[in-house]
Every structure is written in C-alpha cells, then in structure tokens.
N, CA, C and O atoms as a GROMACS GRO file, in nm:
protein
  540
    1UNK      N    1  -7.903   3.586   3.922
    1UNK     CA    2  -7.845   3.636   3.800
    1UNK      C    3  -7.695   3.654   3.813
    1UNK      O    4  -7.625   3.612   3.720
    2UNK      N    5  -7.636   3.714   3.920
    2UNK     CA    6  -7.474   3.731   3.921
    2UNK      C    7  -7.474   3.590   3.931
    2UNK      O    8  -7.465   3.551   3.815
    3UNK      N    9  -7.480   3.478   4.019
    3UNK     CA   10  -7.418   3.357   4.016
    3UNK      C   11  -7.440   3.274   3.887
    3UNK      O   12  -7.406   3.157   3.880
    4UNK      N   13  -7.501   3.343   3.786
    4UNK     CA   14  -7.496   3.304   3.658
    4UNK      C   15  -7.408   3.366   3.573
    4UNK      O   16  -7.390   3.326   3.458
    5UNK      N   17  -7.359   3.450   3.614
    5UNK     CA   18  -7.282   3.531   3.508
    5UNK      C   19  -7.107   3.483   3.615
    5UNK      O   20  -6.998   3.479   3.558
    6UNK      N   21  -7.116   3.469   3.688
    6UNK     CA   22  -6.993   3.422   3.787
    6UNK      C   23  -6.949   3.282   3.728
    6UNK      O   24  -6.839   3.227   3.739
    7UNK      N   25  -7.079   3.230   3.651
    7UNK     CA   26  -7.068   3.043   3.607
    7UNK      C   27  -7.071   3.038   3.482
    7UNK      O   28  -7.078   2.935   3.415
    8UNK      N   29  -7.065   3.176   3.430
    8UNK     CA   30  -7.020   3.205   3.274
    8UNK      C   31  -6.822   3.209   3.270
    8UNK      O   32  -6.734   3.134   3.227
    9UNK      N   33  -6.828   3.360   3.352
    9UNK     CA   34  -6.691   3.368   3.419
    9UNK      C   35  -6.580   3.222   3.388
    9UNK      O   36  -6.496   3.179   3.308
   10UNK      N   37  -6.628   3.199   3.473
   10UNK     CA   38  -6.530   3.040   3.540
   10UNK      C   39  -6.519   2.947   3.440
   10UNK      O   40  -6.413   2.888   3.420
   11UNK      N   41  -6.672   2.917   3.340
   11UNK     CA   42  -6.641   2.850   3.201
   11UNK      C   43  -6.588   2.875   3.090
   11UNK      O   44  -6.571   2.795   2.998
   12UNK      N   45  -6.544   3.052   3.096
   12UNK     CA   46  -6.465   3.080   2.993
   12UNK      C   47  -6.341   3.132   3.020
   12UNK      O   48  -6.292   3.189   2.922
   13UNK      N   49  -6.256   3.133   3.141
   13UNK     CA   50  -6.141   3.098   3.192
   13UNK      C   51  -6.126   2.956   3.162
   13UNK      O   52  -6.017   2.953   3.104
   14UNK      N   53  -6.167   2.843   3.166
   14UNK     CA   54  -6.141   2.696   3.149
   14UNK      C   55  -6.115   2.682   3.005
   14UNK      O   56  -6.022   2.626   2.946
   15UNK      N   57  -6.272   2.779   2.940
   15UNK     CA   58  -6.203   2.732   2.762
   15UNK      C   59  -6.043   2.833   2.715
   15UNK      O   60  -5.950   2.801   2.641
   16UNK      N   61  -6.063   2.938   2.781
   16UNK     CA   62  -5.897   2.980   2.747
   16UNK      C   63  -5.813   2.899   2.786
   16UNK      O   64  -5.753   2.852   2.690
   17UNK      N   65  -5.780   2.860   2.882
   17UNK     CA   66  -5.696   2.792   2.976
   17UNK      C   67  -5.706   2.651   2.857
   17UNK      O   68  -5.597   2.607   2.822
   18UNK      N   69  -5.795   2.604   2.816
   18UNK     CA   70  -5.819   2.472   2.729
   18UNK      C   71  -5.721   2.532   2.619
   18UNK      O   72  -5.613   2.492   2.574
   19UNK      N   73  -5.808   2.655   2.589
   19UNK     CA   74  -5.737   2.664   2.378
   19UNK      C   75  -5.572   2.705   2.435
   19UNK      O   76  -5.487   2.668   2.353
   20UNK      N   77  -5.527   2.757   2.528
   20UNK     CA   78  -5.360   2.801   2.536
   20UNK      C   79  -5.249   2.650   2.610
   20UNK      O   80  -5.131   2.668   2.640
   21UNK      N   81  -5.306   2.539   2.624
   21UNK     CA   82  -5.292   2.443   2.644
   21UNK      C   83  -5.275   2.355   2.509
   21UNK      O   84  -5.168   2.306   2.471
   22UNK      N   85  -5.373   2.346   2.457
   22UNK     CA   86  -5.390   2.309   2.315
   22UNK      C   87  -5.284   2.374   2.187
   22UNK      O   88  -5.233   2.312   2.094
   23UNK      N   89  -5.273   2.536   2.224
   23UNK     CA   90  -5.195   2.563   2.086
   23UNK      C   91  -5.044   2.543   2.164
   23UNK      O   92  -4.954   2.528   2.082
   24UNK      N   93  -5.008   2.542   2.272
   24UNK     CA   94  -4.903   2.490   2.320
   24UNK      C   95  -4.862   2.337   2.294
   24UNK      O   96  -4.745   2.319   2.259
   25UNK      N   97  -4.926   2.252   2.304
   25UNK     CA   98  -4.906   2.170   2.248
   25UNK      C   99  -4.914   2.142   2.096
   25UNK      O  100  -4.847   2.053   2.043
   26UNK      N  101  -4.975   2.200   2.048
   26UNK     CA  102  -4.983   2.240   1.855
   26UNK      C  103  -4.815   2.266   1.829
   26UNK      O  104  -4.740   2.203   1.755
   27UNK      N  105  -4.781   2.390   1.924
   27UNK     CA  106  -4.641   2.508   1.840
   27UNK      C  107  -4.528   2.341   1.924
   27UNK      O  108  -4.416   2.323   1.876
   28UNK      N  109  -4.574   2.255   2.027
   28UNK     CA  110  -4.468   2.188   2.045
   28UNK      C  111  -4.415   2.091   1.934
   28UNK      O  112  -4.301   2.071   1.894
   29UNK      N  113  -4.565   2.024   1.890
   29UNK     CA  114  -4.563   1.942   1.817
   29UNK      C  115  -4.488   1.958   1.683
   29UNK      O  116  -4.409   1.888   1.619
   30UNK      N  117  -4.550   2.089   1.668
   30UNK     CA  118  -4.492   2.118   1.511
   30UNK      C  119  -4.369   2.198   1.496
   30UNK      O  120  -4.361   2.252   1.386
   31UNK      N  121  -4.257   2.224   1.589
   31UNK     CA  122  -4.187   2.211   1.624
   31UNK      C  123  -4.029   2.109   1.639
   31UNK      O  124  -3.908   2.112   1.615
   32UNK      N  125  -4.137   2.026   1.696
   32UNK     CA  126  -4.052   1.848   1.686
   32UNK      C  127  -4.068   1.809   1.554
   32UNK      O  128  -3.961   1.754   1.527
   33UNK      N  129  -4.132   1.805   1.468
   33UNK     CA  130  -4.153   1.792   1.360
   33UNK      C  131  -4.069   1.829   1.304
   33UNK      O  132  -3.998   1.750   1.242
   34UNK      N  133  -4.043   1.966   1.302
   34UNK     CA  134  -3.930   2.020   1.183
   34UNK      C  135  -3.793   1.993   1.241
   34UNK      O  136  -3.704   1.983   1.156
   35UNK      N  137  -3.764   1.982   1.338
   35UNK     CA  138  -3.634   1.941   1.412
   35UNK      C  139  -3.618   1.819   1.312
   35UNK      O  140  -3.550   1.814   1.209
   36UNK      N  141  -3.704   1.718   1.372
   36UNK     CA  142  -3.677   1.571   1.300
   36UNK      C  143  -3.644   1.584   1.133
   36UNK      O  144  -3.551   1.526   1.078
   37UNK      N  145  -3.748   1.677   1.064
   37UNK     CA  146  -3.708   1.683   0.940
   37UNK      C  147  -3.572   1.723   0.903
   37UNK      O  148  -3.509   1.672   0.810
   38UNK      N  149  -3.522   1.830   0.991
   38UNK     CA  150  -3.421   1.896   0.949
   38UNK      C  151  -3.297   1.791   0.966
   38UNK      O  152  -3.220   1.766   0.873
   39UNK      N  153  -3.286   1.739   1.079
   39UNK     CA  154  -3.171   1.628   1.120
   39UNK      C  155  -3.198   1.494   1.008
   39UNK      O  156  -3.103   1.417   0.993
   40UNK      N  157  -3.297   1.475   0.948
   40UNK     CA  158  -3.324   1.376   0.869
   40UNK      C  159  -3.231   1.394   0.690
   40UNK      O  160  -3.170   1.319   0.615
   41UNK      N  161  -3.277   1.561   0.692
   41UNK     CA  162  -3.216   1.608   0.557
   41UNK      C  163  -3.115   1.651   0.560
   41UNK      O  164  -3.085   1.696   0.450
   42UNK      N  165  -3.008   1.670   0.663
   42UNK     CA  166  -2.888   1.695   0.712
   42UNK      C  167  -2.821   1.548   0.708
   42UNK      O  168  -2.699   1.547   0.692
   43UNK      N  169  -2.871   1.453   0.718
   43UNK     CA  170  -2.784   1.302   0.720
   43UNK      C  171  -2.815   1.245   0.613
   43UNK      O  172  -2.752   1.145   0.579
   44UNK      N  173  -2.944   1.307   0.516
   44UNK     CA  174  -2.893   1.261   0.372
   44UNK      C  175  -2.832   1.360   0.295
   44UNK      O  176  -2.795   1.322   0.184
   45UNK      N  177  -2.812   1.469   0.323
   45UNK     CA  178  -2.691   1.488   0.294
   45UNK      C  179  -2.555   1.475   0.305
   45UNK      O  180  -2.491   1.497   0.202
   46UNK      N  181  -2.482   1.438   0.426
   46UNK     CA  182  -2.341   1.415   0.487
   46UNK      C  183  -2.372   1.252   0.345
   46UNK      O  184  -2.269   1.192   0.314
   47UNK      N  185  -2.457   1.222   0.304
   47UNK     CA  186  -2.442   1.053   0.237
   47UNK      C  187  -2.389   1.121   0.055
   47UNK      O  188  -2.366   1.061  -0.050
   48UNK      N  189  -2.388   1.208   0.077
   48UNK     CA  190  -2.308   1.281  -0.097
   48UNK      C  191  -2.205   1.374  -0.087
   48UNK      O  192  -2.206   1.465  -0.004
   49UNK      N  193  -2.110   1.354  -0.175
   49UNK     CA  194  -1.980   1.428  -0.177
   49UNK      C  195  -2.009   1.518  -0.304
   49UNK      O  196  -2.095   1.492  -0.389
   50UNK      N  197  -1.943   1.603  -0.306
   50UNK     CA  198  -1.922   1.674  -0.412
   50UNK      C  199  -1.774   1.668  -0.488
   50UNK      O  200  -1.682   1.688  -0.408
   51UNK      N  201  -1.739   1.648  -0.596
   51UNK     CA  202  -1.609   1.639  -0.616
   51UNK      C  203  -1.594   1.733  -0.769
   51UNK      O  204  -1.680   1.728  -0.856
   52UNK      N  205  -1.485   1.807  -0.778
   52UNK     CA  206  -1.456   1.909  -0.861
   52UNK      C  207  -1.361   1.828  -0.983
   52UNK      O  208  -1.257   1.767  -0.953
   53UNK      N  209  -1.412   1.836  -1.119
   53UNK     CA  210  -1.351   1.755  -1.193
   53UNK      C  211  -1.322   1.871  -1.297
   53UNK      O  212  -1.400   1.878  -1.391
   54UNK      N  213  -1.216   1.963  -1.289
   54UNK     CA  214  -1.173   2.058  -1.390
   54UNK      C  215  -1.265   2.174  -1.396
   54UNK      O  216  -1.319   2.232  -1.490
   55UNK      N  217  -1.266   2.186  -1.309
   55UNK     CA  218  -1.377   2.342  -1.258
   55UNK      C  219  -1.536   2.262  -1.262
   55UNK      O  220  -1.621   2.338  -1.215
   56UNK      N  221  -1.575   2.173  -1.291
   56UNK     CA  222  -1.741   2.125  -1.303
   56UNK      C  223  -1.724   2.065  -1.174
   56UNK      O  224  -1.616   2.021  -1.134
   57UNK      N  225  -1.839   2.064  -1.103
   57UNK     CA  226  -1.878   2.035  -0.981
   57UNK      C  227  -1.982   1.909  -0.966
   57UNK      O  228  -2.104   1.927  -0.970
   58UNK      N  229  -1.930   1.792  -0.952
   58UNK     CA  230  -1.970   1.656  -0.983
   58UNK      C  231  -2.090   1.616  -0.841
   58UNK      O  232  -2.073   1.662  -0.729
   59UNK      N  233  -2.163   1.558  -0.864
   59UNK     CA  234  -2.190   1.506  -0.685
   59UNK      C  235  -2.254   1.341  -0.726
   59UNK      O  236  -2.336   1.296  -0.806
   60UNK      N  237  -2.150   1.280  -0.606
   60UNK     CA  238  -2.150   1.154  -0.629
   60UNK      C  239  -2.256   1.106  -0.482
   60UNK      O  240  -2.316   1.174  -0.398
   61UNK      N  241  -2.250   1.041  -0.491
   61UNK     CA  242  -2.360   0.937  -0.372
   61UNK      C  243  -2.209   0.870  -0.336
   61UNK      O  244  -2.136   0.837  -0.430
   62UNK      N  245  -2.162   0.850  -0.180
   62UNK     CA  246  -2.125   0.750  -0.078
   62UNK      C  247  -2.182   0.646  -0.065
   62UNK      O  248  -2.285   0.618  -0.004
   63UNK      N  249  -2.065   0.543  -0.166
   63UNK     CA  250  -2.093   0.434  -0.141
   63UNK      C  251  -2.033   0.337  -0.012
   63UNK      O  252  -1.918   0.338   0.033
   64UNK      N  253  -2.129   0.266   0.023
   64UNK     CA  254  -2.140   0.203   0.198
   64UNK      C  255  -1.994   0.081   0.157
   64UNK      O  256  -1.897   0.065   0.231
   65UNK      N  257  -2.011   0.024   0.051
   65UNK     CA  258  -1.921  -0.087   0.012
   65UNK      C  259  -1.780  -0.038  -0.013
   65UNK      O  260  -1.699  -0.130  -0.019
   66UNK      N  261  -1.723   0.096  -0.032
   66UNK     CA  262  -1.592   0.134  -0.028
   66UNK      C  263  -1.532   0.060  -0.188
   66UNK      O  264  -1.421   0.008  -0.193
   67UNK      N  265  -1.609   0.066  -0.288
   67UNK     CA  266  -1.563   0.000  -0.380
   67UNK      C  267  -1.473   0.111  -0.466
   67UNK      O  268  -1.381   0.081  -0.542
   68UNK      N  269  -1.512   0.225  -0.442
   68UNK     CA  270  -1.414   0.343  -0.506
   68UNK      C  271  -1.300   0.428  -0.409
   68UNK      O  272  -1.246   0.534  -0.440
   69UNK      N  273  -1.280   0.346  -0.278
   69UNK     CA  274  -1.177   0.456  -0.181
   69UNK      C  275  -1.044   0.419  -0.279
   69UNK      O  276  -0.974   0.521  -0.283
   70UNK      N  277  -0.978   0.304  -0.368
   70UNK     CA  278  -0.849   0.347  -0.405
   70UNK      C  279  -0.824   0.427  -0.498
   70UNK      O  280  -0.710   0.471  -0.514
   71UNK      N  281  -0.957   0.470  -0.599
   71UNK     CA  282  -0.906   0.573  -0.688
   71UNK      C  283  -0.935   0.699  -0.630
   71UNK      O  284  -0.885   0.802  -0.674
   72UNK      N  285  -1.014   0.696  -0.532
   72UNK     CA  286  -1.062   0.830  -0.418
   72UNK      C  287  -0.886   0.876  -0.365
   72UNK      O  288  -0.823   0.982  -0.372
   73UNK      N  289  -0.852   0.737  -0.313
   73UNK     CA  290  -0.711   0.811  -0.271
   73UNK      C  291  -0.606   0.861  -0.342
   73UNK      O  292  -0.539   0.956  -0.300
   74UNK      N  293  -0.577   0.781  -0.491
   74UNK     CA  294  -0.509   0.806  -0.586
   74UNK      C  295  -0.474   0.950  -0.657
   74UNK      O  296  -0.372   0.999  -0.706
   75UNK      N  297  -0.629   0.999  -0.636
   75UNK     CA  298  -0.653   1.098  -0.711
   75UNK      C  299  -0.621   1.216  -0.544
   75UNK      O  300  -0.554   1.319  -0.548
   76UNK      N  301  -0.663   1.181  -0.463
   76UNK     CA  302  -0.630   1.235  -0.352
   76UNK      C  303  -0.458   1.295  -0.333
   76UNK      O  304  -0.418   1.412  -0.338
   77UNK      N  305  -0.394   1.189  -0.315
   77UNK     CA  306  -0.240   1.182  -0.324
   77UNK      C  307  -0.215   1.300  -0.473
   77UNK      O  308  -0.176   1.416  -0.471
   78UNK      N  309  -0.248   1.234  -0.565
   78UNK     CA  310  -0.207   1.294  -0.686
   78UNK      C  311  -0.232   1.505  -0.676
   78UNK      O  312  -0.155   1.600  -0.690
   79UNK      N  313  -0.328   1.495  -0.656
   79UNK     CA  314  -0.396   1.668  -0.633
   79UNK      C  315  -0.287   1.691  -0.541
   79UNK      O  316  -0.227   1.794  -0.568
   80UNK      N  317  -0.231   1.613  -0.417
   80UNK     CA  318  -0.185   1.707  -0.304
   80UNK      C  319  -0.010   1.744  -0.351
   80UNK      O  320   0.058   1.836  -0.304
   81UNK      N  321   0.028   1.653  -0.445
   81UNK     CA  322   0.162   1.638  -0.519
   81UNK      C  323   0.145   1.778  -0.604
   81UNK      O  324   0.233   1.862  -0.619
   82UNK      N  325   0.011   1.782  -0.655
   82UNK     CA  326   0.017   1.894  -0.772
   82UNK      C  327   0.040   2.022  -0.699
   82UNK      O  328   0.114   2.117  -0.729
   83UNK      N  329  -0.032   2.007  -0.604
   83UNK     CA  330  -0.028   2.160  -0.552
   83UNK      C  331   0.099   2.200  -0.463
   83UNK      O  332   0.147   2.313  -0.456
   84UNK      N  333   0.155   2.055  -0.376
   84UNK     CA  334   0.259   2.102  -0.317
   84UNK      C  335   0.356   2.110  -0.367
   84UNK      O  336   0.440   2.179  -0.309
   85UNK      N  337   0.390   2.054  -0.479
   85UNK     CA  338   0.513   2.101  -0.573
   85UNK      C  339   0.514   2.165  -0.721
   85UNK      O  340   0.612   2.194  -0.790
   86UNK      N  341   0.413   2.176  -0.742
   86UNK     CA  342   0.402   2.280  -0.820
   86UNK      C  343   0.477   2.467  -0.806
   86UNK      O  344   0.461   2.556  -0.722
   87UNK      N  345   0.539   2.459  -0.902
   87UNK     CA  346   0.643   2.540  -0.941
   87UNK      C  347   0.584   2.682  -0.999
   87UNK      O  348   0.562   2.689  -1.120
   88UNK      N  349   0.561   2.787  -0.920
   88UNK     CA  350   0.512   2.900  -1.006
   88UNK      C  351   0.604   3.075  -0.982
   88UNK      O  352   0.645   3.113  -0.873
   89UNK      N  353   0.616   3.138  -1.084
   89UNK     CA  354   0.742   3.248  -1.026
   89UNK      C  355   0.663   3.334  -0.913
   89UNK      O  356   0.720   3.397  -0.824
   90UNK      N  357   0.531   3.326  -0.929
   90UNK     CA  358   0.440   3.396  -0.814
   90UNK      C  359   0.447   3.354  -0.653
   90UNK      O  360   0.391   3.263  -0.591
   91UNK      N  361   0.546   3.464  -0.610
   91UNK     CA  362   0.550   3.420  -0.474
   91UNK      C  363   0.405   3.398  -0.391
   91UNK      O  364   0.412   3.309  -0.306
   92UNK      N  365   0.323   3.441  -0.399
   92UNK     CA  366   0.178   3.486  -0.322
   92UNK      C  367   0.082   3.297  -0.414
   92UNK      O  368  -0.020   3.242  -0.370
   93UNK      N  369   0.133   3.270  -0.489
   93UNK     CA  370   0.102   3.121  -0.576
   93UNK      C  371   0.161   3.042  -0.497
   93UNK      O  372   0.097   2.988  -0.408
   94UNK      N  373   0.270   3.023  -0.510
   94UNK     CA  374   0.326   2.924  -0.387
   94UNK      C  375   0.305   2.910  -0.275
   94UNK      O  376   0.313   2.804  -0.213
   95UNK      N  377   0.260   3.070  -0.210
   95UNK     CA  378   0.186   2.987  -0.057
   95UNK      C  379   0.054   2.934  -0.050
   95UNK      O  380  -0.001   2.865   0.036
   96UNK      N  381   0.004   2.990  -0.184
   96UNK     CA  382  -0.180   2.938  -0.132
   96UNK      C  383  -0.145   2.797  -0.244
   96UNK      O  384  -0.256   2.744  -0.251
   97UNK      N  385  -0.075   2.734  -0.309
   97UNK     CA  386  -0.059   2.677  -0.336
   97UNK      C  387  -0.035   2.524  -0.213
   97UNK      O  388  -0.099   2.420  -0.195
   98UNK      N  389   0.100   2.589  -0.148
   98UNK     CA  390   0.126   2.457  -0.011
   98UNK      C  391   0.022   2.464   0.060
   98UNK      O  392  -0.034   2.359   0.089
   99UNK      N  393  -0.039   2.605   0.111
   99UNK     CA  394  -0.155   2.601   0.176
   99UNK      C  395  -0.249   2.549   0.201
   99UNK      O  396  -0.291   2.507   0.309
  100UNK      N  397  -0.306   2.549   0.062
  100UNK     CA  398  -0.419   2.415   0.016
  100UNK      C  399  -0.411   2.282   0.010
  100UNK      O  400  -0.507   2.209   0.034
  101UNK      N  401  -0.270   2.231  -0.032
  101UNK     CA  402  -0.176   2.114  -0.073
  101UNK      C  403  -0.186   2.068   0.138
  101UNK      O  404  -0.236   1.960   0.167
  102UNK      N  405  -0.146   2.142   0.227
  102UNK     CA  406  -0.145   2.101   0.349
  102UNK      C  407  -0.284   2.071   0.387
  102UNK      O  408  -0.294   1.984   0.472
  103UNK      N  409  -0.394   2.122   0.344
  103UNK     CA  410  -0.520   2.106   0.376
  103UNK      C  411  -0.575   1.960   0.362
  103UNK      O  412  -0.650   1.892   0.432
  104UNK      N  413  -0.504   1.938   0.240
  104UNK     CA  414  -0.474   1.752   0.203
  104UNK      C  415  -0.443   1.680   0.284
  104UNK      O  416  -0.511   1.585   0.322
  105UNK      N  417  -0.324   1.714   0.330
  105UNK     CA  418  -0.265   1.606   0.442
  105UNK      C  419  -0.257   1.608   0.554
  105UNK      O  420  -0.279   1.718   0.606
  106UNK      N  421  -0.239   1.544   0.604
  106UNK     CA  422  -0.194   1.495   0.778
  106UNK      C  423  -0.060   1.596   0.823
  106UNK      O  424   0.024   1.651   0.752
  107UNK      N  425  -0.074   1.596   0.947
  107UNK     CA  426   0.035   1.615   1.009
  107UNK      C  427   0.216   1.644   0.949
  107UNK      O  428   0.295   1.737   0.932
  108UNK      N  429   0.206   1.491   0.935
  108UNK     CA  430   0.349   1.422   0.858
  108UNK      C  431   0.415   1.576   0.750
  108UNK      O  432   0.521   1.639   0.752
  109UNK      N  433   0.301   1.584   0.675
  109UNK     CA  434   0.322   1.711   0.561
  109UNK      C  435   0.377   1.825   0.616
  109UNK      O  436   0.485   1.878   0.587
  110UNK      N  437   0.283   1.865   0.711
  110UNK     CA  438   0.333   1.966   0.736
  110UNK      C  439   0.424   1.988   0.823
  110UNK      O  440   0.447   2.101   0.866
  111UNK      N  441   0.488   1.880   0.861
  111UNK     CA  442   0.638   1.855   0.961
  111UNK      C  443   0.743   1.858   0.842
  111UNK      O  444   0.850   1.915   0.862
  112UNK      N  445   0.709   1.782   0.685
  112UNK     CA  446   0.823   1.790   0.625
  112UNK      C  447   0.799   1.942   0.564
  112UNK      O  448   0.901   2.010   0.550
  113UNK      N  449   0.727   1.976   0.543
  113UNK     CA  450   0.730   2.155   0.468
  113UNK      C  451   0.812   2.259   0.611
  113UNK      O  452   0.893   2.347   0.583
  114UNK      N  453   0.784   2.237   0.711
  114UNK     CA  454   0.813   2.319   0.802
  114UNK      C  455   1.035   2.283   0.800
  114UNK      O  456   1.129   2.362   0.812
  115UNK      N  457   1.030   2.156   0.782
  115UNK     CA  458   1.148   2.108   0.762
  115UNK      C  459   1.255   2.150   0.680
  115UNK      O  460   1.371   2.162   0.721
  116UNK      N  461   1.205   2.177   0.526
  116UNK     CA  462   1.156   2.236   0.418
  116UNK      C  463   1.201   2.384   0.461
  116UNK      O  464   1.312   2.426   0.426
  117UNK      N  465   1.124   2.452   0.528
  117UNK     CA  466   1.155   2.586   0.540
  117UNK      C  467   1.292   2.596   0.632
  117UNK      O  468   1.385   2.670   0.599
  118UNK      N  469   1.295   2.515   0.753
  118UNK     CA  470   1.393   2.530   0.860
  118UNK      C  471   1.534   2.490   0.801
  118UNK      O  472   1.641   2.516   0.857
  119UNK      N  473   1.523   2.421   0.680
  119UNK     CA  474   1.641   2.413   0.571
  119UNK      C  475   1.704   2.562   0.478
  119UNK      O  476   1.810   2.596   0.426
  120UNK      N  477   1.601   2.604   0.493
  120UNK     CA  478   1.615   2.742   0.444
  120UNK      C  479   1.571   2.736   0.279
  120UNK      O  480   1.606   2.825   0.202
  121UNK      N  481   1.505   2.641   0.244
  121UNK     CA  482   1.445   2.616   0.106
  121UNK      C  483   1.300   2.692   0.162
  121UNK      O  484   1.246   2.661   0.267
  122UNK      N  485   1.271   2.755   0.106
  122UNK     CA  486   1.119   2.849   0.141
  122UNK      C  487   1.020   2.912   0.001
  122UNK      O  488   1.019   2.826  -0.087
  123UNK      N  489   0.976   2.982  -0.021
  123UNK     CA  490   0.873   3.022  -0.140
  123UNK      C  491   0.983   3.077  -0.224
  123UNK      O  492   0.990   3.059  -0.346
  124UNK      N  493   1.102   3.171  -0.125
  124UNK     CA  494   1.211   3.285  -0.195
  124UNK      C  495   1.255   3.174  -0.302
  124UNK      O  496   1.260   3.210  -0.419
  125UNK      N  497   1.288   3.045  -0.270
  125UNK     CA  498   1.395   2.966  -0.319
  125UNK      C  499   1.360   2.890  -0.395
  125UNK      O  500   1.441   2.831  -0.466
  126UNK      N  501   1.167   2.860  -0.406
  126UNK     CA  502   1.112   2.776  -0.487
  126UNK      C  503   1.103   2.920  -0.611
  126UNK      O  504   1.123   2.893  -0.730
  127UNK      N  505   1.084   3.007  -0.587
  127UNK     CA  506   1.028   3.108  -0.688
  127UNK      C  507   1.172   3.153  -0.796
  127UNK      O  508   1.172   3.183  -0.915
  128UNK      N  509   1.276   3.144  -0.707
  128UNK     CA  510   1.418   3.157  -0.783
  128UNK      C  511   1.452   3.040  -0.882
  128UNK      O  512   1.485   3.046  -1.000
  129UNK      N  513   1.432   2.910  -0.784
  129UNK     CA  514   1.406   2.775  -0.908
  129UNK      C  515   1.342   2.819  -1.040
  129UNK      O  516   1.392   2.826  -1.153
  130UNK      N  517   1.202   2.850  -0.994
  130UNK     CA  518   1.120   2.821  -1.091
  130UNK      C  519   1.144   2.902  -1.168
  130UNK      O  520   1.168   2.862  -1.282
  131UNK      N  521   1.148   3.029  -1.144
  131UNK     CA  522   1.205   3.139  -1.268
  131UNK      C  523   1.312   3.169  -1.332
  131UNK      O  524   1.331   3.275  -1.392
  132UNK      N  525   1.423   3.031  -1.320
  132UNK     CA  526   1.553   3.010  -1.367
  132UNK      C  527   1.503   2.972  -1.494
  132UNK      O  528   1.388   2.928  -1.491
  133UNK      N  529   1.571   2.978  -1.630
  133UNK     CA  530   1.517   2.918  -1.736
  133UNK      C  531   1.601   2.749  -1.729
  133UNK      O  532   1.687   2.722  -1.646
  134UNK      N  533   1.560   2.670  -1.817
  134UNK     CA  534   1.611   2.532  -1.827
  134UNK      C  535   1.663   2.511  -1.951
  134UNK      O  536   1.601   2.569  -2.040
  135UNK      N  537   1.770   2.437  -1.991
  135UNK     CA  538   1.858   2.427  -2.042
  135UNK      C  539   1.810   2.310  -2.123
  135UNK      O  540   1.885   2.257  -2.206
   0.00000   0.00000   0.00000
C-alpha cells in the first residue's frame, strides 16, 4: 500500500512538472505574439504622416513613389520663412516663433540666426522694427 501511494506521489509531481512546463510555454508563446503585433502596428504606423492644414489635423498615407516630396518641401520652406521672419511686438512671440522656425531647419539656420544675434540684431531689435509704425 505505501509503494502505491509513493507511485501516486511521483505521478503527480510529473503532471505538475508537465502543466508548469506547458503554461510556460503558453505565457511564452503568447507573449511573442503580442511583441510581433505590436512592432507590426508600430511600422504601419511610421507609413502615415499627419499634417496640420490651418488648425485641422490631416493624415495622409506615405507615398513609396515620392510623387508629392516637391510640394512637401515647398510648403516646408514656406512655414519655416513664416515663422522665422515673422514680425510680432511680442517679445516672448518672437522667440517661440524662431524656435519652432529652427525646428524646421538644419544646422545652416541656426548658424545664420546665431549670426543674426552676434550682429546684435536680436528679438529687442526685431520687436522695435516691428512696433515702429510704417509710413
């Protein structure tokens, strides 16, 4: 009778040992699963832009053929003109103004704004412009 209950023992250590084997491989599986999903719906997204057309919030699909990068840039160039020279008597406007306007560009920009300042033309001098009246 004990070496029957000893050969119970030993067969239900094996089925634990079975089912914690099993849901280990379950929590791996399903696991990898959502990884893959997640990296899957993360790279169709990076494939859409969002673009702001007068406060409305547009979302376009990336196209592979590049048939729209020259009005992409046009309008690119154009926004970074608006904001970096745009004229307002609000000193605290003019910096988040270049601010953003530098966020646009490269390098180059912000070598000529720094240039710009080291001239001694700065926000003081755009804000005195701008609040001069015109003739």
């Amino acid at each position: 009778m004990e070496f029957k209950s000893l050969k119970n023992i030993e067969t239900s250590f094996k089925q634990i040992r079975l089912f914690g084997i099993v849901f280990v491989v379950m929590c791996t599986l399903i696991t990898g699963y959502a990884v893959w999903n997640s990296y899957a719906f993360a790279e169709a997204q990076r494939q859409k832009i969002y673009v702001l057309d007068g406060g409305k919030s547009l979302m376009l699909a990336l196209s592979q053929d590049s048939q729209n990068r020259p009005v992409e840039a046009r309008e690119h160039v154009k926004r970074f003109h608006e904001l970096f020279f745009t004229l307002s008597p609000d000193k605290n406007a003019i910096e988040s103004n270049i601010k953003r306007s530098l966020f646009l560009a490269d390098k180059s920009a912000f070598n000529y704004y720094r240039d710009l300042s080291e001239k001694g033309i700065t926000t003081v001098s755009f804000q005195a412009i701008s609040a001069r009246p015109y003739r």
